[in-house]
Backbone as JSON, one array per atom type, in Angstrom:
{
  "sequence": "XXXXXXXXXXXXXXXXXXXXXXXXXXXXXXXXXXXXXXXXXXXXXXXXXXXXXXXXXXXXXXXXXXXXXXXXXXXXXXXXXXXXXXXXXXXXXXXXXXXXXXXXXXXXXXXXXXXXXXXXXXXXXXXXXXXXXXXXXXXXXXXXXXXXXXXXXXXXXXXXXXXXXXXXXXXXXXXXXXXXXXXXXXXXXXXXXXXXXXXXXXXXX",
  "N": [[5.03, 58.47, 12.22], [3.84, 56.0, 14.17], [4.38, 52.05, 14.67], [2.55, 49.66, 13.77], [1.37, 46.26, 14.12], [-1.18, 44.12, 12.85], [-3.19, 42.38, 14.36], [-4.02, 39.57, 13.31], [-1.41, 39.14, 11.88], [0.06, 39.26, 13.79], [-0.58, 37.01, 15.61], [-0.36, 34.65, 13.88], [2.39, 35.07, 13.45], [3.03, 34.02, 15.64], [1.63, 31.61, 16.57], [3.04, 30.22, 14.46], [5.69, 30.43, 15.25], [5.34, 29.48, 18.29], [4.59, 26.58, 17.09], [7.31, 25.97, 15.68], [9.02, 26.48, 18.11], [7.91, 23.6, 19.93], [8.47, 21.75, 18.02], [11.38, 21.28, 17.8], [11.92, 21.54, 20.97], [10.19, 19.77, 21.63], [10.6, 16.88, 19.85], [13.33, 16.95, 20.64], [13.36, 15.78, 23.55], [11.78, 13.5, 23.53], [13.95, 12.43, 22.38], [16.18, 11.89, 24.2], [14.86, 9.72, 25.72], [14.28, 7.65, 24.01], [16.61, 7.75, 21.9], [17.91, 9.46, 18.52], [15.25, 8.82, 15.73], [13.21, 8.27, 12.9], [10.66, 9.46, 13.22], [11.2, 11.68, 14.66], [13.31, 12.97, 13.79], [11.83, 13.54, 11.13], [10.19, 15.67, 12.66], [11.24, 18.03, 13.38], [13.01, 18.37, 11.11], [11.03, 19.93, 9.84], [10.58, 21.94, 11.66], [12.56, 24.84, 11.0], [10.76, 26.17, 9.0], [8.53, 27.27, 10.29], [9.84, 28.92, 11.7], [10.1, 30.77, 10.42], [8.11, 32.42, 9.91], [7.46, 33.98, 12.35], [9.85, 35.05, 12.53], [9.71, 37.19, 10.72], [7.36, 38.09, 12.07], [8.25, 39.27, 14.29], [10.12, 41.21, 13.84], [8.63, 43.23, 12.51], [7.62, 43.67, 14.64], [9.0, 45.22, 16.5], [10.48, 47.42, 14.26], [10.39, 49.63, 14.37], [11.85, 50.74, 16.35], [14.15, 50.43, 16.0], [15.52, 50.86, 13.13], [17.7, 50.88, 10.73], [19.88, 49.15, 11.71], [18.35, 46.99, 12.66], [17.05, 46.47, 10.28], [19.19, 45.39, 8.61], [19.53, 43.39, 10.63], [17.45, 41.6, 10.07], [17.5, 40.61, 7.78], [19.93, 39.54, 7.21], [19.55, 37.71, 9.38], [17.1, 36.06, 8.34], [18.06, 34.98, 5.99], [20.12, 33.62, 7.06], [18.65, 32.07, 8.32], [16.86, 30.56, 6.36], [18.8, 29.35, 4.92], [20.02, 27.46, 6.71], [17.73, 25.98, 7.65], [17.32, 24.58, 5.14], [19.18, 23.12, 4.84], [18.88, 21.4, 7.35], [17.34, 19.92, 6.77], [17.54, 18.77, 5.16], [19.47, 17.07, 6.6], [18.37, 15.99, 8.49], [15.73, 14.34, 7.16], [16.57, 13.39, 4.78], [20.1, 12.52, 4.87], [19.46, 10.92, 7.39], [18.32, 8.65, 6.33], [20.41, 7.26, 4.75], [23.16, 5.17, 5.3], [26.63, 5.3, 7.1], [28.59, 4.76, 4.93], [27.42, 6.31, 2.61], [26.57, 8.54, 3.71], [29.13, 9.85, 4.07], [29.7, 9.7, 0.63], [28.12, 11.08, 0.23], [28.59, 14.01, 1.66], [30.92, 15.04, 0.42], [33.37, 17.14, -1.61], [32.24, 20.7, -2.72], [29.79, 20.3, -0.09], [30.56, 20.12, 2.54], [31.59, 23.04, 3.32], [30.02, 23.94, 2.39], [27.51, 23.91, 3.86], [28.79, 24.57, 6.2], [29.22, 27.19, 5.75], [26.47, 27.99, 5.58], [25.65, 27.56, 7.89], [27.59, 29.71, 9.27], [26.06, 32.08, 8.42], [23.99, 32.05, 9.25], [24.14, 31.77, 12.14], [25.44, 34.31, 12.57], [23.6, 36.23, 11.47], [21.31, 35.32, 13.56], [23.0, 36.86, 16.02], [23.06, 39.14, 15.98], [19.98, 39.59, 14.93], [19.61, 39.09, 17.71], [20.57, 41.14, 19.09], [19.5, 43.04, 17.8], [16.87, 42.43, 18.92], [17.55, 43.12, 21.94], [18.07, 45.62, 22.37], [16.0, 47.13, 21.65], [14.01, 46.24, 23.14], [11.55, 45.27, 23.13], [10.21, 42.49, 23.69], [10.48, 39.98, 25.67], [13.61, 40.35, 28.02], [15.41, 37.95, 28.87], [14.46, 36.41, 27.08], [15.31, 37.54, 24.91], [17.97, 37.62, 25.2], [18.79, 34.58, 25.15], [18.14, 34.3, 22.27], [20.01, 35.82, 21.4], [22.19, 34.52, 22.38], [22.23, 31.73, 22.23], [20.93, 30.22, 19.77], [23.31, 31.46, 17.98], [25.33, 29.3, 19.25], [23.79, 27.07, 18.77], [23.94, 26.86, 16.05], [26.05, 25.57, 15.1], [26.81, 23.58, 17.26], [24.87, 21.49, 16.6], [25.74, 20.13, 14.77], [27.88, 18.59, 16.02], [27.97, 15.05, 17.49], [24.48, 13.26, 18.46], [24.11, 13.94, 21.9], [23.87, 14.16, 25.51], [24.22, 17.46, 25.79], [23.45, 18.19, 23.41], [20.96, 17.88, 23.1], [19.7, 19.3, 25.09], [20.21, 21.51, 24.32], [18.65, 21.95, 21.98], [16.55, 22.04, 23.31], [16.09, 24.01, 24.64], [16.52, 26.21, 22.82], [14.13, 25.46, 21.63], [12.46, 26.83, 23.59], [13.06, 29.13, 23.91], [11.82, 30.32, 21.2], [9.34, 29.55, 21.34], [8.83, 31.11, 23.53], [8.93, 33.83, 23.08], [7.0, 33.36, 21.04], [5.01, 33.61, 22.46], [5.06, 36.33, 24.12], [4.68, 37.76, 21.52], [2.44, 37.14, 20.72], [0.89, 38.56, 22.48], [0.92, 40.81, 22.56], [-0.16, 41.72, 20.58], [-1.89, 43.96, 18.55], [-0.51, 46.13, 19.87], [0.46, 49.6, 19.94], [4.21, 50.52, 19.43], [6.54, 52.61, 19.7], [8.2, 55.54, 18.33], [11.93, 55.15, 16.88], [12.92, 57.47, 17.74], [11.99, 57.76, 21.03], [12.96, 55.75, 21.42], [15.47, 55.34, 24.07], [13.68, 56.25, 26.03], [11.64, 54.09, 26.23], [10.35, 50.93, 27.58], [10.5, 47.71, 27.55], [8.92, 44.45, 28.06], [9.91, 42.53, 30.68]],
  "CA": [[3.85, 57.68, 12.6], [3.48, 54.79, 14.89], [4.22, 51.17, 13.66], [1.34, 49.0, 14.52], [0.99, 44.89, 13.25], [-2.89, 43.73, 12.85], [-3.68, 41.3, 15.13], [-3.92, 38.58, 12.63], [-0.54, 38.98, 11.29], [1.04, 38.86, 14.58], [-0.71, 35.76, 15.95], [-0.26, 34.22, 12.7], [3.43, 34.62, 13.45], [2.95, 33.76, 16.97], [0.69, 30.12, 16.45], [3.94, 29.81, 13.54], [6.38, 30.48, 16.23], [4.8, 28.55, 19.0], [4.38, 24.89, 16.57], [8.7, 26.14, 15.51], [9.71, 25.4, 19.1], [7.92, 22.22, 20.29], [8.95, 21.06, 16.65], [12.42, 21.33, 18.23], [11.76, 20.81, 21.71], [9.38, 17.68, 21.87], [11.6, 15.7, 19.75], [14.67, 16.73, 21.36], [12.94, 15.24, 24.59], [11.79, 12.01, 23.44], [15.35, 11.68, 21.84], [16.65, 11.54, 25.41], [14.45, 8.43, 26.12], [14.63, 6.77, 22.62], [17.87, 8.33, 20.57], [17.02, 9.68, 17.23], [14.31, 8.06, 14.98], [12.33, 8.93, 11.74], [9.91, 10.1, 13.33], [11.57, 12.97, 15.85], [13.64, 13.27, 12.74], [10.47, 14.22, 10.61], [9.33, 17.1, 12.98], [12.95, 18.65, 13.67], [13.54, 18.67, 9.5], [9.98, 21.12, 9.76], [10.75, 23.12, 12.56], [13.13, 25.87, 10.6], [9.79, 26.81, 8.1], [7.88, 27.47, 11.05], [9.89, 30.22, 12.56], [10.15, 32.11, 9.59], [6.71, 33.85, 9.96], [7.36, 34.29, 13.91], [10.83, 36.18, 12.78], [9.07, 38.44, 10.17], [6.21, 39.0, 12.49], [8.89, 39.84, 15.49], [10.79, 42.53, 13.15], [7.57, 44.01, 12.16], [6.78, 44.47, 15.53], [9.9, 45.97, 17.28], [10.81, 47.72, 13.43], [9.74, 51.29, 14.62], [12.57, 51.01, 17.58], [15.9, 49.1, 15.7], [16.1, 51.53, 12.29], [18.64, 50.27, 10.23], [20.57, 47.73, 12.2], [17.15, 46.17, 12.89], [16.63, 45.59, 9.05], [20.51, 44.34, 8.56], [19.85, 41.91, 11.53], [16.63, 41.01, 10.26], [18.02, 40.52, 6.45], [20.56, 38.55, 7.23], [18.78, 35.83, 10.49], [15.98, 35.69, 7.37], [18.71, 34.21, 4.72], [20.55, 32.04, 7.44], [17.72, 30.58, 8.53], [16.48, 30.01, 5.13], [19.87, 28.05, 4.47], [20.06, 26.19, 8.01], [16.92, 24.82, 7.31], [17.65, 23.68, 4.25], [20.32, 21.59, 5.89], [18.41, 20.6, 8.87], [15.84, 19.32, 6.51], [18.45, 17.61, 4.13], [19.76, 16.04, 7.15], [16.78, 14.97, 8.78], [14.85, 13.99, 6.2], [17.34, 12.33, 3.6], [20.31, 11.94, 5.33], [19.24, 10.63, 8.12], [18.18, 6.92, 6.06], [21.55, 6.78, 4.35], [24.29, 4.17, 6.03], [27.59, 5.79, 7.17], [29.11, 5.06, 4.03], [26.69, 6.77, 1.95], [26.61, 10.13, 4.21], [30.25, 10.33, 3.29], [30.15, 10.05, 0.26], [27.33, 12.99, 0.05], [29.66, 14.81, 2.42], [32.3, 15.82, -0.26], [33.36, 18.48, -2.73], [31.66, 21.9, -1.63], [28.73, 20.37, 0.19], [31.13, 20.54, 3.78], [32.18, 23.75, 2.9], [28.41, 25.21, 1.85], [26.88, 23.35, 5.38], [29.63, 25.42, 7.42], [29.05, 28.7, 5.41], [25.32, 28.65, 5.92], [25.71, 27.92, 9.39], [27.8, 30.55, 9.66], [25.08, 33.03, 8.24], [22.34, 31.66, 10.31], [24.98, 32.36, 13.42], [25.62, 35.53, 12.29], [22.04, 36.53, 11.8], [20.71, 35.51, 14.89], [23.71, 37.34, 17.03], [22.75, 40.86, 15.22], [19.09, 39.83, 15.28], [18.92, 39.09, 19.37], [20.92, 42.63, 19.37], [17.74, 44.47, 17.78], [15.62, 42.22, 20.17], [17.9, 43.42, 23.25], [18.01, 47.12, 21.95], [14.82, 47.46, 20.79], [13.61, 46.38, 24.84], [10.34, 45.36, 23.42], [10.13, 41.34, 24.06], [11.51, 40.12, 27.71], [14.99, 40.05, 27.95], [15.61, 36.83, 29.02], [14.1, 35.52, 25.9], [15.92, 38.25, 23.72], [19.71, 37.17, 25.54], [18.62, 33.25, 24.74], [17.99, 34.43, 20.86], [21.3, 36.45, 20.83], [23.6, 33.88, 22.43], [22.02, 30.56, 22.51], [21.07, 30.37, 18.76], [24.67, 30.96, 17.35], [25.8, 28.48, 19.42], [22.63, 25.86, 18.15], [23.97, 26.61, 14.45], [27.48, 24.57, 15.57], [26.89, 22.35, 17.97], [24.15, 20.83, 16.48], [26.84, 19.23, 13.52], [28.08, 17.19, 16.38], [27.02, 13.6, 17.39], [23.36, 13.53, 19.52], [24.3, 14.0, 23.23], [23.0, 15.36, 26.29], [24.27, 18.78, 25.62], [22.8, 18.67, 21.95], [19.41, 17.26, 23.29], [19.24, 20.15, 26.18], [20.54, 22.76, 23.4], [17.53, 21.86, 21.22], [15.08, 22.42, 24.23], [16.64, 25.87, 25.25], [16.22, 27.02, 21.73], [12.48, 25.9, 21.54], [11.53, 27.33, 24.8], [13.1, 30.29, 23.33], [11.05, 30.64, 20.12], [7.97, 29.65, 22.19], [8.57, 32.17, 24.5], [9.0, 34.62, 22.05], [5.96, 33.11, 20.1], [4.07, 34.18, 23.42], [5.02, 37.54, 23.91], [4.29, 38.06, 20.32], [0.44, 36.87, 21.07], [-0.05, 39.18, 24.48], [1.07, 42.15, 21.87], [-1.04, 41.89, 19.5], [-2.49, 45.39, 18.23], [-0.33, 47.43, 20.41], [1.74, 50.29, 19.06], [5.54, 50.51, 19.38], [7.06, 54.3, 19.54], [9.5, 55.43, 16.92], [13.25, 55.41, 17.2], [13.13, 58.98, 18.67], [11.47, 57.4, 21.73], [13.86, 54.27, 21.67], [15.69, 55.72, 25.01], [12.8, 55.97, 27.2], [10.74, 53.31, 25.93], [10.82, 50.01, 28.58], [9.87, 46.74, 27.23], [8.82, 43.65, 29.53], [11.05, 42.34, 31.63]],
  "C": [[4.31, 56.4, 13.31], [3.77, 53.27, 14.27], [2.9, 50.4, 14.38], [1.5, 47.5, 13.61], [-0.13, 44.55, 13.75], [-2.22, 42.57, 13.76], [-3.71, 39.89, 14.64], [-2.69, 38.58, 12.23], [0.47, 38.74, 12.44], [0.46, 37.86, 15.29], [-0.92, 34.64, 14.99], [1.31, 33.73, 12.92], [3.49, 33.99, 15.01], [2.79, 32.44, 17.36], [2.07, 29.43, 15.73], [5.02, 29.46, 15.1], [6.58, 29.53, 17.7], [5.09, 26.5, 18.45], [6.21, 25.13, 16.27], [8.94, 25.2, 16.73], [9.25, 24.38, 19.98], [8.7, 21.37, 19.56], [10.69, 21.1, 17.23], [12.44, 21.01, 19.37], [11.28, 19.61, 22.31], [10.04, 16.74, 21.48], [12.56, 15.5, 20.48], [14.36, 16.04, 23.0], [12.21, 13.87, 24.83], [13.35, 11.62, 23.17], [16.07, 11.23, 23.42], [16.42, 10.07, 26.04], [14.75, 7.33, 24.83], [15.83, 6.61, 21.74], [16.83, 8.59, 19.45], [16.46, 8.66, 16.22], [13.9, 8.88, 13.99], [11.63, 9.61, 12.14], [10.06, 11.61, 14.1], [12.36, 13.67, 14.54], [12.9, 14.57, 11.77], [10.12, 15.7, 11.25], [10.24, 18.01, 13.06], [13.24, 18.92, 12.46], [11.75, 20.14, 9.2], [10.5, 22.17, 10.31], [11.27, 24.55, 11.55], [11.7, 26.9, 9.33], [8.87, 27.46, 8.88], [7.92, 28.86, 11.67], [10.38, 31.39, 11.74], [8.79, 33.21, 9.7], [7.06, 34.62, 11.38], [9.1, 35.27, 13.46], [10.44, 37.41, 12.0], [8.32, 39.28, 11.06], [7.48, 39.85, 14.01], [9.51, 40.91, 14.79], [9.71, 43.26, 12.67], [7.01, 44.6, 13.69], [7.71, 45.83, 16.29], [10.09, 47.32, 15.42], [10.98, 49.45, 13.58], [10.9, 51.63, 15.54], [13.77, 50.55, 17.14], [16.14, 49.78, 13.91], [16.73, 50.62, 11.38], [19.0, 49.07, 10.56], [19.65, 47.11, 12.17], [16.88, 45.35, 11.29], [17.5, 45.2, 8.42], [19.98, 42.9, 9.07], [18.95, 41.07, 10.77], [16.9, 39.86, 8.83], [18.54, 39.2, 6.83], [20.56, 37.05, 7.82], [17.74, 35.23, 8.74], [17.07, 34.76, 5.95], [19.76, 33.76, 5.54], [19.81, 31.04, 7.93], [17.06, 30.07, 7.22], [17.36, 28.59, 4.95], [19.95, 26.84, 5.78], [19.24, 25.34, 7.96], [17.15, 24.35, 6.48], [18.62, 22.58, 4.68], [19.49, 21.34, 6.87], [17.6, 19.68, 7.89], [16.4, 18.2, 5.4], [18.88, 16.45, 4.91], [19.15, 14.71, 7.83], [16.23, 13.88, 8.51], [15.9, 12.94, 5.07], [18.5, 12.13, 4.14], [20.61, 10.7, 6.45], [19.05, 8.78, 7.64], [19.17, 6.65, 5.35], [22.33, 5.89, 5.63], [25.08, 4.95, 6.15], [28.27, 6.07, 5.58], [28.72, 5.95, 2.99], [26.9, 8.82, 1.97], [28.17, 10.53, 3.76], [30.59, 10.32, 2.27], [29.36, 11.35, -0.1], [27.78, 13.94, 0.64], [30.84, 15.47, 1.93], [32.33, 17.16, -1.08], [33.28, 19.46, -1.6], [30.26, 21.94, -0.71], [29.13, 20.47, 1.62], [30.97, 22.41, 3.99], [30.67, 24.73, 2.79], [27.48, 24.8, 3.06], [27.66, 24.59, 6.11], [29.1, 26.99, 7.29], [27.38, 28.84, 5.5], [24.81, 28.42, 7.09], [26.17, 28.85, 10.07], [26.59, 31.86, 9.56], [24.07, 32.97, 9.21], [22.61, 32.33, 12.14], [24.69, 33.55, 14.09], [24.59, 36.22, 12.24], [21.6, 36.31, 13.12], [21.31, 36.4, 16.07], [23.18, 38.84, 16.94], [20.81, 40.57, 14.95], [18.78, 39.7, 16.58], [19.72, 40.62, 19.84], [20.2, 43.31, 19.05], [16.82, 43.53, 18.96], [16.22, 43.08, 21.65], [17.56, 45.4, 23.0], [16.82, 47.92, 22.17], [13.56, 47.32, 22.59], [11.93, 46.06, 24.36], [9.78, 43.86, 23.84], [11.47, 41.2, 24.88], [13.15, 39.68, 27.0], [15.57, 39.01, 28.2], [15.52, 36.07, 27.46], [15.26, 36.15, 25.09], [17.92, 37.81, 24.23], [19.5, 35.64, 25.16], [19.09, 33.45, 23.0], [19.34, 34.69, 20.46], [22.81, 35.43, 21.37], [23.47, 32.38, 22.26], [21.95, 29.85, 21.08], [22.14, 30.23, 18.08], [25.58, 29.43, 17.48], [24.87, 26.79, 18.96], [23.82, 25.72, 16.7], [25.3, 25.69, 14.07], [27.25, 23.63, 16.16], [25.64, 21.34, 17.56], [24.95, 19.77, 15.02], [27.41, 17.6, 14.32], [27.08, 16.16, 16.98], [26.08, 14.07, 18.75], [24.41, 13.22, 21.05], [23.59, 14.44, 24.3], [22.74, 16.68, 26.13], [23.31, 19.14, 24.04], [21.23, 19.12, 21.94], [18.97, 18.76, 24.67], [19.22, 21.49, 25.44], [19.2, 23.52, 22.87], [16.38, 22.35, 21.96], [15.02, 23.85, 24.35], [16.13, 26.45, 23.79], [14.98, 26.3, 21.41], [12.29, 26.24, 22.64], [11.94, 28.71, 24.14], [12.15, 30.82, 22.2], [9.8, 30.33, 21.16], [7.82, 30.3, 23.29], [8.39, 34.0, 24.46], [7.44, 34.93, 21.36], [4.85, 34.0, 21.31], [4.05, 35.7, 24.38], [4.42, 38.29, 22.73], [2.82, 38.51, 20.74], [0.13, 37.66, 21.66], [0.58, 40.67, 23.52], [0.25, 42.57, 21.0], [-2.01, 43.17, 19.26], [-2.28, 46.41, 19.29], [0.25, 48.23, 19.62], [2.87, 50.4, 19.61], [6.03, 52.06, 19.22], [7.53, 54.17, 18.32], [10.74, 55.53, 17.23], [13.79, 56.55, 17.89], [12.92, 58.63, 20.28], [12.04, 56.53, 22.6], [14.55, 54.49, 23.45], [14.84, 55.59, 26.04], [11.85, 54.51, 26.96], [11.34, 51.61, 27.05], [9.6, 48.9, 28.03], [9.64, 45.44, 28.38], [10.02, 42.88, 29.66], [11.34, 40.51, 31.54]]
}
């Protein structure tokens, strides 16, 4: 049988998906004019809760075309982005009003060490989830090569200090989720083949 996602459940993840990457791009585009503040802070420590519905609802939609690997990739992006946010939102949000001295000393033991390793997951997830988006041919490819290479490289370079490259990073990966979020939307209550199909099947471009 056919997979199909209601209409509400995929512009549910879509509206989610959509508020994800401004929440990442808008700040990162005042930061350019201002540097970072509480308040760009604030929306950037949200963002990662946002694009959890928009990655469920995107594996629910392709799910019929990516088998297996599809629910590895999806497994594993779903429990590094869990943990990334948790750090984005630690950093954000509470370290962000500590003094230098402070952040180092919350910086010791295994809290280096458990930052790196759930950046790695988050990495690692997204590389093997933009491989079911590329596979799977059902959201544009452009977006789905952003997800699979642009992403890993977010879950690193965003450790070091704000820069241009950090601040242009941040944009690229919300135009990505909001480009994503808007394919999602313009799908809404189609059906998807089944993995038998996967071969001929041609997603947009």
């Amino acid at each position: 049988m056919p997979t199909t996602l209601s209409d509400r459940a995929a512009r549910t993840g879509a509206l989610c998906g959509a508020l994800s990457g401004l929440l990442i791009a808008l700040p990162a585009l005042v930061e350019f004019f201002t540097g970072e503040t509480a308040a760009t802070s604030f929306f950037l420590a949200l963002s990662p809760a946002f694009a959890l519905p928009l990655l469920t609802a995107l594996h629910r939609r392709q799910s019929a075309v990516t088998g297996h690997f599809g629910e590895t990739a999806y497994v594993v992006n779903l429990i590094g982005l869990g943990l990334f946010g948790g750090a984005a939102f630690a950093s954000n949000l509470v370290l962000f009003s500590f003094d230098d001295t402070a952040v180092e000393k919350a910086l010791t033991g295994p809290t280096v060490p458990a930052l790196i390793g759930s950046a790695a997951v988050f990495a690692a997830g997204s590389a093997l989830f933009g491989a079911a988006l590329l596979r799977a041919r059902v959201f544009p490819r452009l977006s789905s090569w952003a997800y699979a290479t642009v992403l890993p490289l977010f879950a690193f370079l965003t450790a070091l200090p704000d820069s241009a490259l950090t601040g242009a990073l941040h944009i690229v990966v919300g135009a990505t989720l909001a480009c994503l979020a808007r394919a999602l939307w313009r799908s809404a209550g189609t059906v998807i083949p089944r993995a038998g199909t996967l071969a001929g099947h041609v997603g947009p471009k």
